[in-house]
C-alpha positions as CSV (number, residue, x, y, z in Angstrom):
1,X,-22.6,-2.0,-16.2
2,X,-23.9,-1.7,-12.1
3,X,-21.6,-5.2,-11.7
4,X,-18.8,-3.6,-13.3
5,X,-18.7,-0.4,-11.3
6,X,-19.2,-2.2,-8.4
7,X,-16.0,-4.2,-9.1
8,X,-14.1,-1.2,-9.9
9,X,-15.2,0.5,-6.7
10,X,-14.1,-2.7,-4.5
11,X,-10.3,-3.0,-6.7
12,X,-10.1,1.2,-5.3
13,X,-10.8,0.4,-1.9
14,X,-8.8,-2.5,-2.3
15,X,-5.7,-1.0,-3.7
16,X,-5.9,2.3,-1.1
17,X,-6.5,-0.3,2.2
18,X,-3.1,-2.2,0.5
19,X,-1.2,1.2,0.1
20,X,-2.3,2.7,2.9
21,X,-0.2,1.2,6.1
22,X,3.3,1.2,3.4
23,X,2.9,4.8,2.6
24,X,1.8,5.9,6.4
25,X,4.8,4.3,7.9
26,X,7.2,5.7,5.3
27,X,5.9,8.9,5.9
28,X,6.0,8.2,9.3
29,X,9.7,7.5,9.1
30,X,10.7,10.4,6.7
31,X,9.4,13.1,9.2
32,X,11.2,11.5,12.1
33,X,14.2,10.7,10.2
34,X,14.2,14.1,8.9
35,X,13.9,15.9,12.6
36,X,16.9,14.1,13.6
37,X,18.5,15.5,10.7
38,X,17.7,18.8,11.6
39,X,18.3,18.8,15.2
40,X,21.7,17.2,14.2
41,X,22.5,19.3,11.4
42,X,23.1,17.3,8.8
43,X,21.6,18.3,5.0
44,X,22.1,14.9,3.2
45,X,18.7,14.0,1.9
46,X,20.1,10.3,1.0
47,X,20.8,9.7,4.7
48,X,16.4,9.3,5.0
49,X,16.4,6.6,2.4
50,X,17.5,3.6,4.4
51,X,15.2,3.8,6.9
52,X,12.7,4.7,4.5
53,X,13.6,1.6,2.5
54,X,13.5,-0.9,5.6
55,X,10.4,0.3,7.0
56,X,8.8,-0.3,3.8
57,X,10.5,-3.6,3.0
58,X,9.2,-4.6,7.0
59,X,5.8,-3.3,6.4
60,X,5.4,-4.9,3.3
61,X,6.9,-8.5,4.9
62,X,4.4,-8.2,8.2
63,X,1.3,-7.0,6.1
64,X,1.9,-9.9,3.3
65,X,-0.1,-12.9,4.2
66,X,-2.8,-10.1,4.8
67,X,-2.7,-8.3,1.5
68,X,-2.4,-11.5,-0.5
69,X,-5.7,-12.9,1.2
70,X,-7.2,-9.5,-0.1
71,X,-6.0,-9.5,-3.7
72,X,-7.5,-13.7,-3.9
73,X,-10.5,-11.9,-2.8
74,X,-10.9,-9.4,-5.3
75,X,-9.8,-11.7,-8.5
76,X,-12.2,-14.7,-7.1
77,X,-15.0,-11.7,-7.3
78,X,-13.7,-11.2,-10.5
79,X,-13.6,-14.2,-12.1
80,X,-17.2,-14.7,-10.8
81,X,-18.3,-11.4,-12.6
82,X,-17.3,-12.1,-15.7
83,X,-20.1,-14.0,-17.0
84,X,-22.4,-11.3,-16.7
85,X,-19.6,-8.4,-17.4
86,X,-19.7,-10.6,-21.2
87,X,-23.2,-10.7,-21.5
């Protein structure tokens, strides 16, 4: 039961440190882009979207190689675990 907590615990802090930098630029972006739309004066909420969409598409591109290492991580710990997760 200790092993299996343990594994949960690490696949959280796996899955917020992978989540983390995509939703932190996209906020990021959202209050910036939104700011220029105010100063401007335009009320079109699908004009935020694009950037939105790149920044994540960009994060998610640089951050890859990074967040792929992580995830072999986690399912080699895993796989390890799983003889005394059965018994």
């Amino acid at each position: 039961m200790d092993m299996a907590m343990q594994l949960y615990g690490l696949a959280m802090q796996t899955a917020l440190v992978l989540a983390l930098p995509v939703t932190a630029a996209v906020a990021g972006v959202g209050v910036v882009v939104s700011l220029a739309q105010t100063v401007v004066g335009i009320q079109d909420q699908n004009i935020s979207f694009g950037p939105k969409l790149a920044v994540a598409a960009l994060t998610v591109i640089a951050g890859g190689p990074a967040a792929l290492g992580l995830l072999e991580h986690l399912l080699e710990l895993a796989a390890a675990s799983l003889p005394h997760l059965v018994g």
